[in-house]
N, C-alpha and C positions, 0 to 999 in steps of 0.2 A: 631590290632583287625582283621584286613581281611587276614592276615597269619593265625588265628588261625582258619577260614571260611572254610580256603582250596583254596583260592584265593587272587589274590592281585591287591587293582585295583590301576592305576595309572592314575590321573585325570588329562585332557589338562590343559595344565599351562592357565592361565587369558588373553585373549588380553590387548595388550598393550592399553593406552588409545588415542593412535596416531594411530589404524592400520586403524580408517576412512580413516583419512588424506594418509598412506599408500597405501592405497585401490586407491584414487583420482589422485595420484600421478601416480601411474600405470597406470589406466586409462586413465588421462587426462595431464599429463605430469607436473603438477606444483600442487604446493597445493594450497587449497584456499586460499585468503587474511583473516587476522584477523586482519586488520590495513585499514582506508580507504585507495585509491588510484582512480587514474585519470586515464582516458584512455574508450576508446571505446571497447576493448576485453576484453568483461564480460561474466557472467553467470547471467542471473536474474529469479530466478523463475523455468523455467524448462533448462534440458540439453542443452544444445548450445544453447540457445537462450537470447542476441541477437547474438552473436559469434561474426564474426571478422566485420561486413560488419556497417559501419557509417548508411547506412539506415534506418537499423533495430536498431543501436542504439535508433538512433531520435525517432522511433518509440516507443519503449521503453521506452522513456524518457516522450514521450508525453501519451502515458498509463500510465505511472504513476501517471502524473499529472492530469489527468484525475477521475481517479480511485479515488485520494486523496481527490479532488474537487466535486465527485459524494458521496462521505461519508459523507462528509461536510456538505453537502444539506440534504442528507437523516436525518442526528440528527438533521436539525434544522425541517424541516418540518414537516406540521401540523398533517400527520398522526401518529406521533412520540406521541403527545399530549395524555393526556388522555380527551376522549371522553363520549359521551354515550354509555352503559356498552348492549352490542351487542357480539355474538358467531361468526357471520361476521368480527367486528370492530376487534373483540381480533385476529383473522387470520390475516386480514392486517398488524397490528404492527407488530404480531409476523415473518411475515413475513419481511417485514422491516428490524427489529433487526435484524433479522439473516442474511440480505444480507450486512448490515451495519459491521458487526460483519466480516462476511467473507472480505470483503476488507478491511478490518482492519488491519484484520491479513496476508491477501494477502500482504499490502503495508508494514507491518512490516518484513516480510520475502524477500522482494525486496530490502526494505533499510540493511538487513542482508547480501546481496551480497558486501557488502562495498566498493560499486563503489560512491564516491561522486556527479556523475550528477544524479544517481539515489537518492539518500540524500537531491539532491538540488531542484527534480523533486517534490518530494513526499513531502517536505515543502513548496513549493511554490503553490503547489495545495491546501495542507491544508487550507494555508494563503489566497489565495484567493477565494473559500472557505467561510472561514467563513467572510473576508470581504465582501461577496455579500450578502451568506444569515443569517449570525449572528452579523453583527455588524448592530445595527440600527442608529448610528451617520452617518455613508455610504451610508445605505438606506436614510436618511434625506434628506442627500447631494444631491443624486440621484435627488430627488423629487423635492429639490430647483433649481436644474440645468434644469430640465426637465419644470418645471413653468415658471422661467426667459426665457429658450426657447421658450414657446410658448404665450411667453406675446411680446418679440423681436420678432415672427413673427406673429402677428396681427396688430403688429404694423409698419408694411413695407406697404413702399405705393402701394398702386392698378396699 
């Protein structure tokens, strides 16, 4: 049909659906991992970061868990709750949500780097976490521990 136009067009062929990883490889000399692995020479998040240096791994690792354990807190907490129906109130949550939201997805595309300390960062925060502020059998505990302590020290002598 475009012969009989008076022209002919010839349309670039489709990239391959590797030429990302092509692109990475060029750039960055290996391709990414699509399998976890071990090791401190990652990428999490942004370009070279953490790179090669144990440091910043740790650093890295400890952001994670952090991150993970600050999400945590945010679904369990009270401003999450619904409240009295306020144009104030509804900003906060909303506001909330959407930070909760963002480290969410932040920690989900960390754990995508399929570095396993980062896997193990990002679960461990989770977990502890919702052991501080969503398990109330822990908070219990807390409470029993924190009595029996201050019942053994009233009870020391003068």
């Amino acid at each position: 049909m475009n012969d009989m136009m008076g022209g002919s067009s010839h349309a670039a062929p489709a990239p391959s659906p590797s030429a990302f990883f092509q692109h990475r490889r060029r750039h960055h000399g290996g391709m990414m991992h699509m399998t976890f692995f071990w090791g401190k020479n990652t990428e999490v998040l942004f370009d070279g970061w953490p790179g090669t240096s144990l440091t910043m791994y740790w650093v890295c690792l400890a952001s994670i868990f952090v991150a993970s354990a600050l999400s945590e807190w945010i679904s369990r907490c009270g401003v999450m709750k619904a409240g009295p129906a306020s144009f104030g109130g509804g900003l906060v949550q909303t506001l909330f949500y959407t930070v909760r939201a963002g480290l969410s997805y932040l920690i989900m595309l960390a754990v995508m780097s399929f570095n396993g300390g980062v896997f193990l960062a990002a679960m461990a925060g989770f977990g502890l976490g919702f052991m501080i502020f969503g398990s109330s059998k822990f908070l219990i505990f807390l409470v029993e521990i924190a009595c029996v302590r201050k019942i053994e020290f009233m009870c020391l002598p003068v």
